[in-house]
LUMMINU-781182 format. One line per 2 residues: number of its first residue (from 1); their letters; for each residue z, x, y negated of N, C-alpha, C. Coordinates in nm, 2 decimals, always signed. Atoms other than C-alpha are relative to their C-alpha. Layout:
NUM	A	Z:X:Y:Z:X:Y:Z:X:Y; ...
This chain:
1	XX	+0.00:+0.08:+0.12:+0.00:+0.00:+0.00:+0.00:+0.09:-0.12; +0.04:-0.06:+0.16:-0.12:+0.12:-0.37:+0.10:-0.08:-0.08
3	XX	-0.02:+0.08:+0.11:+0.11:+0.03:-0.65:-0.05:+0.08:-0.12; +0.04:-0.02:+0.15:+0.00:+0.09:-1.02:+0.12:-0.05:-0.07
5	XX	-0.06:+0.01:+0.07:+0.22:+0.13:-1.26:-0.01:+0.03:-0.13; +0.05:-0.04:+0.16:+0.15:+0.13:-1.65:+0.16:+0.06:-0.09
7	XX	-0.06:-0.07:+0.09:+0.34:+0.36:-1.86:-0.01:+0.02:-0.10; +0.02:+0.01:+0.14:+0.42:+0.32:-2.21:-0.04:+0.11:-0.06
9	XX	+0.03:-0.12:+0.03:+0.32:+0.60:-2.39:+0.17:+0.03:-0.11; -0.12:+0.02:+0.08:+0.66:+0.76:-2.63:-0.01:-0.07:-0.09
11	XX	+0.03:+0.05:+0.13:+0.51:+0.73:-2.92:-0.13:-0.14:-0.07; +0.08:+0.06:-0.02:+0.33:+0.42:-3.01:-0.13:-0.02:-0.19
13	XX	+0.11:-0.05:+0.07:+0.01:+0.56:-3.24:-0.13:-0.06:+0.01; +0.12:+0.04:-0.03:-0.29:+0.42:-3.31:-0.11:+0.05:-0.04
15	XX	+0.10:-0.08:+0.01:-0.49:+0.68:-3.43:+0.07:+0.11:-0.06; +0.01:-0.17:+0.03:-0.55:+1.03:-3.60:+0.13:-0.03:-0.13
17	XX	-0.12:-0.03:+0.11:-0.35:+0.91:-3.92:+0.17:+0.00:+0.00; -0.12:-0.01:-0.07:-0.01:+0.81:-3.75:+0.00:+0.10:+0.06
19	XX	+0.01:-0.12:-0.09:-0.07:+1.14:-3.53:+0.07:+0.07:-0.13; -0.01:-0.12:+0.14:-0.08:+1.36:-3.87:+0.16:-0.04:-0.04
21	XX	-0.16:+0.02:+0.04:+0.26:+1.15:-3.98:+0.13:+0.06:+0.07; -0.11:-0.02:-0.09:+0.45:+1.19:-3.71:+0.01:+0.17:+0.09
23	XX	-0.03:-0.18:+0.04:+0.39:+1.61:-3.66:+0.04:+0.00:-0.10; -0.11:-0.02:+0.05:+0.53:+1.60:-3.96:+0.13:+0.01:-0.02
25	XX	-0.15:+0.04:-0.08:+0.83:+1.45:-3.84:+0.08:+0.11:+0.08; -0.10:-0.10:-0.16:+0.92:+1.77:-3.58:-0.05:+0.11:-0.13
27	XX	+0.04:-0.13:+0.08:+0.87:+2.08:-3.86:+0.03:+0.13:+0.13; -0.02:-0.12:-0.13:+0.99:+2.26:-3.54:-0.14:-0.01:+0.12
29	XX	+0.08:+0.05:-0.11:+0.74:+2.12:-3.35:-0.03:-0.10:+0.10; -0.05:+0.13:-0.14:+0.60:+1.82:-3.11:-0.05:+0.06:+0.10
31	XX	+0.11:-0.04:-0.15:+0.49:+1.87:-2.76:-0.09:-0.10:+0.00; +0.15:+0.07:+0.00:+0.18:+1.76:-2.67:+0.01:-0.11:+0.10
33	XX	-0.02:+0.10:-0.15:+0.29:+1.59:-2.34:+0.07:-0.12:-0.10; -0.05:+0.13:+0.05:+0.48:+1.34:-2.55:-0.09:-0.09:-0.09
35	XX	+0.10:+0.07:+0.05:+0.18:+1.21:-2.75:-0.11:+0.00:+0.09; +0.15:-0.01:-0.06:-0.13:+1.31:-2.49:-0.02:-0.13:+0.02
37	XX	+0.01:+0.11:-0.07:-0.09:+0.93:-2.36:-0.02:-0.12:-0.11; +0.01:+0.12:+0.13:-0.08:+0.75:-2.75:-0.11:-0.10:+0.00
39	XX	+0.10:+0.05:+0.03:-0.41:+0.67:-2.77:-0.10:+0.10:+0.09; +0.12:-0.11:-0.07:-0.75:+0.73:-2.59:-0.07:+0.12:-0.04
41	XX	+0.09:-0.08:+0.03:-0.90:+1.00:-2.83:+0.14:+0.11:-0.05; -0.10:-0.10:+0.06:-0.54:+1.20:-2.90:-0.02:+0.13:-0.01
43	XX	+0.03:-0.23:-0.03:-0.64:+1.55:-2.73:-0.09:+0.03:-0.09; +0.13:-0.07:+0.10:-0.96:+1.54:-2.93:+0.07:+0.03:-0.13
45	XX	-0.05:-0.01:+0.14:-0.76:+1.48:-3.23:+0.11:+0.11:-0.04; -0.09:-0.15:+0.01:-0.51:+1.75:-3.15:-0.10:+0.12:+0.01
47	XX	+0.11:-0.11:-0.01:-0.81:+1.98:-3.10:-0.05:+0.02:-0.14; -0.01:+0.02:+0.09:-0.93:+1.91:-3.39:+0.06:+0.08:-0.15
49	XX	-0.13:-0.01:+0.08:-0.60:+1.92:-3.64:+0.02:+0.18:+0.03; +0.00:-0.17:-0.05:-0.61:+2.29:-3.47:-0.13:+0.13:-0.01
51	XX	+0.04:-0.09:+0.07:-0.89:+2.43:-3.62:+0.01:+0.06:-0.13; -0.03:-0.13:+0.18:-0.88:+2.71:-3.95:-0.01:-0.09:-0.12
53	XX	-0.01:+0.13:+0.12:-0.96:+2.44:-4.18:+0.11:-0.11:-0.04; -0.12:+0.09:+0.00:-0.68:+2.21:-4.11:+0.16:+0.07:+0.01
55	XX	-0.12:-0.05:-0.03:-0.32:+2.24:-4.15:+0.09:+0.01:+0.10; -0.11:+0.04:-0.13:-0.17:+2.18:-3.81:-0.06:+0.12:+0.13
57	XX	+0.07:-0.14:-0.16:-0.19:+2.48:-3.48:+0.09:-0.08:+0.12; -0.03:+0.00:-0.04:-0.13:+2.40:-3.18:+0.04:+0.15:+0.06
59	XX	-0.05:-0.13:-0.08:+0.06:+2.67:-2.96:+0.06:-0.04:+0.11; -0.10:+0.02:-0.07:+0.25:+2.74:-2.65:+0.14:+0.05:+0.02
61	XX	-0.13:-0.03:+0.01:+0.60:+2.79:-2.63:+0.03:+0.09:+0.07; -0.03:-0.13:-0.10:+0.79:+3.09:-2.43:+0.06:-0.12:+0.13
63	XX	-0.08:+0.12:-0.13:+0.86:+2.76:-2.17:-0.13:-0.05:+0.07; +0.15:+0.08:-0.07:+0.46:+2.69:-2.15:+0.00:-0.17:-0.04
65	XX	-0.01:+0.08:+0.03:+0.52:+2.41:-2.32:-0.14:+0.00:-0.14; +0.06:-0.01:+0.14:+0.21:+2.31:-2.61:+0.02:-0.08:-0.05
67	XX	-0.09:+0.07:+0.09:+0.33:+2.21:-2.88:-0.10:-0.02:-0.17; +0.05:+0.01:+0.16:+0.19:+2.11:-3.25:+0.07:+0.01:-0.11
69	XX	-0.08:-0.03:+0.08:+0.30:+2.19:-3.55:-0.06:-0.05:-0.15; +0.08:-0.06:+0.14:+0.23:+2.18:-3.95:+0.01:+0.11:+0.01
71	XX	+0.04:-0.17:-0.01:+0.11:+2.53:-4.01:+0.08:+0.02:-0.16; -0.11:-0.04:+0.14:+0.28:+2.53:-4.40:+0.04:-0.12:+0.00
73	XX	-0.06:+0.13:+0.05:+0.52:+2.25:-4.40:+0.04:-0.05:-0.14; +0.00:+0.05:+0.09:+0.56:+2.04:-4.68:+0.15:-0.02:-0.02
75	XX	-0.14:+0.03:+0.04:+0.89:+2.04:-4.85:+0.09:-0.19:-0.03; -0.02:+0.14:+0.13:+1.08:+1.70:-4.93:+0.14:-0.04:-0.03
């Protein structure tokens, strides 16, 4: 027997602009595993957000963990 089971995603995002708000939110950093599931086009949009032109890098942690960041955080 097959069950299926649907899994909420953490964070409930519905695109690239909630994405950009809510890395602001971690100045330390979010992981990726907790947003990958937000929305269908997230990874592209973290791919993205991580090239030279934009303010946000993705990296991985000394745990192998990838994580996003703002690249110069905004003071507030």
């Amino acid at each position: 027997m097959l069950l299926f089971a649907y899994v909420q995603s953490k964070h409930d995002l519905k695109g690239k602009d909630q994405l950009l708000v809510l890395i602001r939110k971690f100045p330390e950093g979010l992981a990726v595993v907790e947003v990958k599931d937000a929305y269908p086009n997230v990874l592209e949009d973290l791919q993205v957000t991580n090239s030279p032109h934009h303010i946000y890098e993705m990296f991985r942690t000394q745990c192998d963990v990838d994580t996003v960041m703002e690249r110069y955080p905004t003071r507030q």
